[in-house]
N, C-alpha and C positions, 0 to 999 in steps of 0.2 A: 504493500500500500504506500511507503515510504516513498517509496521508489518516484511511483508516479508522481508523487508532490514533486520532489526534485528534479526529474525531467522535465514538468510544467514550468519549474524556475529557471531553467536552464533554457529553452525555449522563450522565455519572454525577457531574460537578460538578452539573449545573443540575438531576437529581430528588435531589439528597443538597439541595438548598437549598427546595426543594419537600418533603423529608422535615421540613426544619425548621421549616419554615411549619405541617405540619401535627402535631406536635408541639407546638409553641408555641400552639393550638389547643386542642389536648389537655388541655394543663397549665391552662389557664385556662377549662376546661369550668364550672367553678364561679365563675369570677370575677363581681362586680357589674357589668352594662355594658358587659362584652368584647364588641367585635367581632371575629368570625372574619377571617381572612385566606385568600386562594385565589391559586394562582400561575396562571399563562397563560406556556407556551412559545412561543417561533415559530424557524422557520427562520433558519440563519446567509447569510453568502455563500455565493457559487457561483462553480467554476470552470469558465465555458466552453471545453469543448474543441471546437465546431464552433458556429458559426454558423447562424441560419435562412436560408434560400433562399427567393426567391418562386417563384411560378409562372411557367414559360414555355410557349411554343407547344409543347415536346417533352415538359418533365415539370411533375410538379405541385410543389408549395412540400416545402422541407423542414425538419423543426421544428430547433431547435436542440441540441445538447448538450452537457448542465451536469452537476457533480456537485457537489452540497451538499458543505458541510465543515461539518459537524455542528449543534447546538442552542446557543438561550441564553435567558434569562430574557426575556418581553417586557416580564411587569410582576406584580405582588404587590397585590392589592387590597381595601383592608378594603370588606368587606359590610355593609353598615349596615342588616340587617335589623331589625325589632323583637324583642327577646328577650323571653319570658315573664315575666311580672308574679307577684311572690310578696307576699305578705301577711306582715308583720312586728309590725304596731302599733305600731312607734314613729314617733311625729309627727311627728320629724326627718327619718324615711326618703322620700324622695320618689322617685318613678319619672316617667319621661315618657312616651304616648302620644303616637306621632309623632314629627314633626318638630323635631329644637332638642337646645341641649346648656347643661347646664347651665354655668353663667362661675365661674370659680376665677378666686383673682388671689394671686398672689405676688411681694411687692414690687411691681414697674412694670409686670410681665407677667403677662397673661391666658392663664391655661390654658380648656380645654372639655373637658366629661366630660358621658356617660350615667351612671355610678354617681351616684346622690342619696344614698349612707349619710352623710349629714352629722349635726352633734352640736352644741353648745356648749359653749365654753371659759368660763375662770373670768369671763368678764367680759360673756358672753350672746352673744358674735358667734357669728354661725352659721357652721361651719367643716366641712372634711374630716378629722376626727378623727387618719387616717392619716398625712396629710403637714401639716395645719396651716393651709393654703391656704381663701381668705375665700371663701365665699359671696357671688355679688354681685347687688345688686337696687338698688329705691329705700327710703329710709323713708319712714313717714309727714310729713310739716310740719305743726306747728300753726299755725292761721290764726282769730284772732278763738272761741278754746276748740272748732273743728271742726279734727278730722285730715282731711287731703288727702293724694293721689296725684299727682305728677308724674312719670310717664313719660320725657316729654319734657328731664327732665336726664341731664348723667351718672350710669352706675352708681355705686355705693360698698355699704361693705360692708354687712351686716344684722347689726342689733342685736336681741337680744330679752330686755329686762332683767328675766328674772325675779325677782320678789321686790321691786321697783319700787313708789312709790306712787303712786295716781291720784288727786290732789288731789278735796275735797270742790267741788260743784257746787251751787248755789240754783236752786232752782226757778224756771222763768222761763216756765213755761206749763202748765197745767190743763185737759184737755180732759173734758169733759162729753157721755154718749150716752146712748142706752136711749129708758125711756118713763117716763111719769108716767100712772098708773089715773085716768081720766075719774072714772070710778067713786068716786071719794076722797066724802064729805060734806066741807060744809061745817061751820068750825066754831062753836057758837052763840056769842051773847055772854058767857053764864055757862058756859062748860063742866065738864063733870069731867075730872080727867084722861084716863079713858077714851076720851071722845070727843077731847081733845086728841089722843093717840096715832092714834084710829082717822081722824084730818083732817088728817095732819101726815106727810107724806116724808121722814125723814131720812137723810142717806149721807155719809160719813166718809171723806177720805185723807191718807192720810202727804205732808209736805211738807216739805224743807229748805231752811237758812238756807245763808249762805255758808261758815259755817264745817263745815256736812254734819249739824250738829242737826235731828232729828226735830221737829214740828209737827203738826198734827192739824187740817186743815180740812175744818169741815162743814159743813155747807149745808142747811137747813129750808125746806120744799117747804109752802104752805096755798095753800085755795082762796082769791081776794079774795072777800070777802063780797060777794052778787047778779051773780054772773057765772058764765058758766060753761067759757070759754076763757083764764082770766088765773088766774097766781098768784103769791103774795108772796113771796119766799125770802131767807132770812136768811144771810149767810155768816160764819163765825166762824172764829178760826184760836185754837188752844189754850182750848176753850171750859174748861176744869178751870182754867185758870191763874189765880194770883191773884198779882199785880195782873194786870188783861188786859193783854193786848199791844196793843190797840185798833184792830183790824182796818179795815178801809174798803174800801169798792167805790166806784165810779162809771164810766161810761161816757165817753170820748175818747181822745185822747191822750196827756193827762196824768196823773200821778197821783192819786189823791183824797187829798186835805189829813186831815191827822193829826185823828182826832175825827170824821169826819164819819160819815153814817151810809155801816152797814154791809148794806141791803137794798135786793133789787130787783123789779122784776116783769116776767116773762117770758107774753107771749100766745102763743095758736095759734090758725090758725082752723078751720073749722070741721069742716077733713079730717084735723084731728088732729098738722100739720104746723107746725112755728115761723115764725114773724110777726112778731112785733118785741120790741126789750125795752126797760125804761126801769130811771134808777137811782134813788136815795132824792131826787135831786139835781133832780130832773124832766126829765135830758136823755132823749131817745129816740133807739133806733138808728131807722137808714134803714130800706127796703122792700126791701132786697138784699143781697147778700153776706155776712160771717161775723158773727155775734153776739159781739163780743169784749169782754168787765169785765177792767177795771183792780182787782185788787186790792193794799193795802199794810197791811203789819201791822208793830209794832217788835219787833227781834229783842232781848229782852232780857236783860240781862248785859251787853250792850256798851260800848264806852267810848263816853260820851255827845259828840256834836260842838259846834261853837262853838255853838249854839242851845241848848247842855244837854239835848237830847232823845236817845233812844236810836237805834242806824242803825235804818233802814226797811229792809225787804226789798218788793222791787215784784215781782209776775207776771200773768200774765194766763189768764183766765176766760173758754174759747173752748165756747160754747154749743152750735153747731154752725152749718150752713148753713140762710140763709131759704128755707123749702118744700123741706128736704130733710129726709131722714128717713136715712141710714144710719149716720151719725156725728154726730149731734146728738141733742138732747132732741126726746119725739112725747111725745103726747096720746091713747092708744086707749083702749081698754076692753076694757087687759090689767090682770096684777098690775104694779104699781110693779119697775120695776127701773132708773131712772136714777141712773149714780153716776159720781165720777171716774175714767174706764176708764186715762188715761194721765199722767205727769205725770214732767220732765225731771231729775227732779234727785237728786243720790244721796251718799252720804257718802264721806267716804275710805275708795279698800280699793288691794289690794295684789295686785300681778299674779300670780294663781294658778298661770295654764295659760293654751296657747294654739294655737290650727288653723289649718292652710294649708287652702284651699282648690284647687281645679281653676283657678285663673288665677293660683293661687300668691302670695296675698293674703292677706297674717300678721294674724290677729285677735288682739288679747289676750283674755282673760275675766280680769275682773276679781270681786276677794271682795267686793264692794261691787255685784255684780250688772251692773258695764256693763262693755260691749264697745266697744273704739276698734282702730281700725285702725294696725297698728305700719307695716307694712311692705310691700314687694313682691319674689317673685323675678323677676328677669331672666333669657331666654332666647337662645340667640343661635342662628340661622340660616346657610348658607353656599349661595352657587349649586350648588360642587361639595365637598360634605361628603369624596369619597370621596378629595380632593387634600389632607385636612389630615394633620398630621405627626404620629405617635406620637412620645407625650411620655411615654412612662412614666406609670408612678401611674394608670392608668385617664384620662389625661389626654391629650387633641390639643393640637395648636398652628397656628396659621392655617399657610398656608405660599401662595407666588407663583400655585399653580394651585388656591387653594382659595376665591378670593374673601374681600372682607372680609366681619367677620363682621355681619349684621345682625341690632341688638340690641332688644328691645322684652319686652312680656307676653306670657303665653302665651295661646294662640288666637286670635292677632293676627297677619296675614299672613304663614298657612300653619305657625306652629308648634303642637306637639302640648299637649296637657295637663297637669297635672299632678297624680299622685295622690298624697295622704298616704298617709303608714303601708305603705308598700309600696314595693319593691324590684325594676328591671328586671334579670335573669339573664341570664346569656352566651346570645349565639345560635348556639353551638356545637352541629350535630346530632351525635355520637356516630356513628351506622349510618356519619354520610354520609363522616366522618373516617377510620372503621373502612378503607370501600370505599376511598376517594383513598390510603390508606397502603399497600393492597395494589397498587393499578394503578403507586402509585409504586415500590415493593419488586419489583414484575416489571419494570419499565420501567429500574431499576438492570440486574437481574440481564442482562436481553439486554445493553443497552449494557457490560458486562462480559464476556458471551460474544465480543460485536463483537472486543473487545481481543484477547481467549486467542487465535481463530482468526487477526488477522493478524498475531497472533506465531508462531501456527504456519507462516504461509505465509512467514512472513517464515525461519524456521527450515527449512522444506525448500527454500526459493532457497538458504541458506548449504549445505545439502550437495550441491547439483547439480556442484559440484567433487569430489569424495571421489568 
């Protein structure tokens, strides 16, 4: 009779804890990155009151008999389904597709969360607004004026210093495409202006010094007089300025010496493709590879160096490929459109704004037009996600059955995505809460009937004396 009290108790302990699980569920229907919980009963001990019997020659086996002594928890298990992706617009919000959890760090220990509503604090680290806790990845390194990625060290936090400056950059390379019109005349020995203009290509770009000052070089396209695959090009850097800045080209490795001349001649042959170039100087390129001029101009205003002349600025004048045609100067018999399509260099500007991308790869924009690479989020992976420990704050913690955590980029072995401006939601179903609240609400009520009746029985043994 005992018995059944106790398995009555034991049955209305262990679905009132199953009530709280799904409750606790409930409450956090709206949460950022909740994961659902689900309980799993199983059977307690048994008291055998007979034993099994095998078979003999007379009868056959007999099973044994046991009577359960009621329920207990087996286990409580977050669901790590994917929950639904909501769109928010802010840049900071990141969601994951898949697999991985994002790294928080507080002080010496690393938390893990699905919620990405992170923010910046007064000083640009990317944070959890809510608790404070760092966002963790790599920075960028600077290395010889290029940003890198190293994966391969420790995490630390992420910086994003808006409002920063990005130091001005010098020009250190000019690249040259398009076509030049067959078609062009020659110009005669007396011309008029007219025919100067109508014999002469000229194309203009923006160029900077070190200190991110604007420059203007351009470049004058004529036919050589009695030819018809060669032409003489003149290159100038601040053709209005007075005094010049005394531009120079030449062909090697070196620079060209201050003064020298500043034209070249570029051939093609005869299928309209580039062939070789020579400089004022008489060197000539080879029969292959990239057509590349040295040019140097003085940046003036400067404080002049121990020779009293003013700094030089050096870059280089990349032509394109010999016998190619898709990034380089051609020869058809189109209209003229060869001009500086690209060139490195840019003034000081000030970090505007900035996007994570899908491997979670911080770009700045900068107001000066360039993009350098700030940073990286970090993701971290577990054999068994489903063994890490609620930590509160929408936050896990490793724990003995949940493996360590493996850390790397995203969609990088086996971790999911990541998307800006958007927000992963609990994967709480409602319906499915509703249902498990009612099976658990009936599953009380028997195991409470259990009780009534063998207290009733236990009430009519007490008057079989009376």
């Amino acid at each position: 009779m005992m018995r059944s009290l106790y398995a009555g108790v034991s049955g209305l302990q262990n679905h009132q804890t199953r009530m709280d699980v799904v409750g606790n569920n409930i409450a956090n229907v709206n949460t950022t990155g909740f994961k659902k919980g689900r309980v799993n009963f199983q059977d307690m001990l048994y008291q055998q009151i007979a034993g099994a019997a095998r078979p003999t020659e007379d009868l056959g086996g007999i099973n044994p008999k046991e009577v359960g002594l009621g329920m207990s928890v087996a286990s409580i298990d977050t669901i790590h389904l994917q929950g639904a992706l909501q769109s928010t617009g802010v840049q900071t919000d990141l969601a994951m597709m898949g697999t991985g959890f994002f790294i928080l760090k507080s002080a010496d220990q690393n938390f893990y969360t699905r919620a990405g509503n992170f923010g910046l604090d007064n000083q640009g680290t990317l944070v959890n607004p809510g608790n404070g806790m760092r966002v963790q990845g790599w920075m960028a390194q600077n290395i010889d004026g290029q940003q890198y990625l190293d994966v391969s060290r420790d995490i630390e936090d992420i910086v994003i210093p808006v409002g920063s400056k990005d130091p001005a950059r010098a020009t250190t390379q000019v690249n040259f495409a398009c076509n030049i019109d067959k078609r062009i005349p020659q110009i005669p020995e007396n011309p008029t202006p007219a025919q100067i203009r109508e014999g002469t290509w000229r194309t203009a770009i923006n160029i900077y010094d070190s200190f991110g000052e604007v420059h203007v070089l351009q470049v004058e396209f004529t036919r050589v007089p009695g030819t018809n695959n060669s032409w003489n090009a003149a290159a100038v850097v601040d053709p209005q300025s007075d005094p010049p800045v005394n531009a120079a080209i030449g062909l090697g490795e070196e620079a060209p010496a201050v003064g020298g001349p500043n034209v070249f001649t570029v051939n093609f042959d005869n299928d309209g493709l580039l062939l070789s170039a020579a400089d004022g100087a008489g060197n000539e390129s080879g029969g292959e590879g990239q057509i590349i001029m040295n040019v140097a101009y003085d940046v003036l205003g400067t404080t002049p160096g121990d020779d009293g002349a003013p700094v030089r600025q050096l870059f280089t004048l990349d032509l394109g490929q010999v016998g190619g045609y898709e990034r380089a100067i051609t020869q058809y018999a189109k209209e003229s459109s060869s001009k500086a399509v690209e060139q490195d260099g840019y003034t000081m500007g000030y970090l505007d704004n900035f996007k994570i991308d899908q491997n979670g790869i911080i770009t700045g924009v900068f107001s000066n037009g360039s993009n350098r690479v700030l940073g990286q989020v970090a993701l971290a992976s577990f054999a068994n996600q489903g063994g890490l420990e609620k930590a509160g704050e929408n936050t896990f913690v490793q724990s003995t059955n949940s493996g360590l955590a493996n850390v790397g980029p995203a969609r990088v072995a086996g971790k999911g995505k990541i998307i800006s401006g958007t927000l992963e939601m609990s994967n709480v179903d409602l319906a499915d809460q509703f249902v498990d609240m009612i099976v658990t609400q009936r599953g009380f009520q028997a195991n409470s009937r259990t009780i009534q009746t063998a207290d009733q029985l236990l009430q009519e043994l007490l008057t079989l004396k009376r």
